[in-house]
C-alpha positions in Angstrom: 45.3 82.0 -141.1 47.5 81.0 -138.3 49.6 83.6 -137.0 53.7 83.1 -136.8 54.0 84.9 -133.7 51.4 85.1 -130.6 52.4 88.5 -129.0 49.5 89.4 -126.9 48.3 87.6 -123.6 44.9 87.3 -124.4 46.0 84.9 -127.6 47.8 83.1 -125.4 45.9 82.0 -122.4 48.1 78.8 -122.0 51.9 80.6 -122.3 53.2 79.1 -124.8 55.5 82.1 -125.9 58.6 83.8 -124.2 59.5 86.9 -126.1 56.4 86.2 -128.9 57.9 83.0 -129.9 56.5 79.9 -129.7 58.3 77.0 -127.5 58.1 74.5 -128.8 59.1 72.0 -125.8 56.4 74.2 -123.5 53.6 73.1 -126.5 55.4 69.4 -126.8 54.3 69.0 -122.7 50.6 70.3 -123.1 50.0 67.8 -125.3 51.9 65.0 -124.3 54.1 64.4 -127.0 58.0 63.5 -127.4 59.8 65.3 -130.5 59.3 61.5 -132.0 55.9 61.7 -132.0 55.9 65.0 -133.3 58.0 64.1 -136.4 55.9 61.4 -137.0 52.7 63.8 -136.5 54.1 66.0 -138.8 55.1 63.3 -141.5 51.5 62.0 -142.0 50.5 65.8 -142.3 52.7 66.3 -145.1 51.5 62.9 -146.8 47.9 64.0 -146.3 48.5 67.6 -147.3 51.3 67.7 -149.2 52.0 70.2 -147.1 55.5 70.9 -146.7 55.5 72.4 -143.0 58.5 72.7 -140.7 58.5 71.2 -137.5 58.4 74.9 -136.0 54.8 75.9 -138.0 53.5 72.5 -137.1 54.0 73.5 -133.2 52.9 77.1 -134.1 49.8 76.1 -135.3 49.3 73.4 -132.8 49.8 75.8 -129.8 47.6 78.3 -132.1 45.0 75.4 -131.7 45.2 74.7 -128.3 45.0 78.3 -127.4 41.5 78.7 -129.5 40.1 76.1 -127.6 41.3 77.4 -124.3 39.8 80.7 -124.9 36.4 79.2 -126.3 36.4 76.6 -122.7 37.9 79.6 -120.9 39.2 76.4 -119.2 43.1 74.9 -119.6 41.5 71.5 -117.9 38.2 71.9 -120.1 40.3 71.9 -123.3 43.0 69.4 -122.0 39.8 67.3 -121.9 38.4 67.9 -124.8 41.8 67.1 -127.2 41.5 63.5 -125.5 38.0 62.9 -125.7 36.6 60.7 -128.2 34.5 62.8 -130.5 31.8 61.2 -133.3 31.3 64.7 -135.0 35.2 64.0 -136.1 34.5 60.5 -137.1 34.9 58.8 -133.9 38.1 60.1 -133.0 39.7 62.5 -130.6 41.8 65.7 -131.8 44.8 64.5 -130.9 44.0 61.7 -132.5 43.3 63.8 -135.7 46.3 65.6 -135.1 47.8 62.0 -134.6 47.1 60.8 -137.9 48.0 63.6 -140.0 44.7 65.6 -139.9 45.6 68.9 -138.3 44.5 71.1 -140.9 41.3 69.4 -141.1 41.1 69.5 -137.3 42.3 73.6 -137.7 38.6 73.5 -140.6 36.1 71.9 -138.2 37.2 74.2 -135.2 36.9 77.5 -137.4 33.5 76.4 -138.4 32.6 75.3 -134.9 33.5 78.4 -133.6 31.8 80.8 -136.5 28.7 78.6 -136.1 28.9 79.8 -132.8 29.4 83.3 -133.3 26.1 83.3 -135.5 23.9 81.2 -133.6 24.7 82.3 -129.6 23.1 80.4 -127.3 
C-alpha cells in the first residue's frame, strides 16, 4: 500500500516532502520529467490500469518508489542509476521506462517482490 503522506525522515531519504507532503516539482526534478511528460505517464497508467489516479497519487507513489530504492541502494546516485538502466528482468527496459509507458504499478509489483525475496533469502 502506498502511503499518502511520508512523515518520517527515514521514509524519505531523498526529501521529497515539506511539511509531510509530497512536492511534486522536487519529485518531477529527480526523475527528469516536465508536468507533460507526467500527464502523459499518467495517461497510459490509466489506460493500462484503468486506474483512475490523480496526478498528485501518481507523484506520491512515484516519490514512494524512488525512496524504496534509495533506501535498499542506501545510495541517491546508486538508485538515480538504476531507474535509467536497462534491465532484462523487466523485459528489456528500464524503470522509467516502465513508468514511461504506463507500467508503474507493475514496476511498484516487481520491486515488492524483489525486495521480500530479499528479506527471505539475505545474502
Amino acid at each position: 500500500m502506498i502511503p499518502t503522506r511520508l512523515s518520517e525522515q527515514a521514509l524519505d531519504p531523498l526529501g521529497f516532502t515539506e511539511a509531510g507532503r509530497v512536492q511534486s516539482h522536487r519529485v518531477l526534478r529527480w526523475f527528469g520529467l516536465s508536468v507533460n511528460e507526467l500527464e502523459c505517464m499518467l495517461d497510459l497508467t490509466r489506460e493500462h490500469n484503468g486506474n483512475p489516479a490523480t496526478a498528485d497519487q501518481f507523484v506520491v507513489k512515484l516519490a514512494f518508489l524512488a525512496n524504496t530504492v534509495t533506501s535498499c541502494f542506501q545510495s541517491e546516485a546508486k538508485s538515480a542509476a538504476w531507474f535509467r538502466a536497462v534491465n532484462p528482468l523487466l523485459g528489456g527496459l528500464s524503470p522509467i521506462e516502465m513508468i514511461a509507458h504506463g507500467r508503474i504499478n507493475r514496476l511498484e509489483r516487481w520491486i515488492e517482490g524483489a525486495l521480500q525475496s530479499f528479506n527471505e533469502y539475505p545474502m
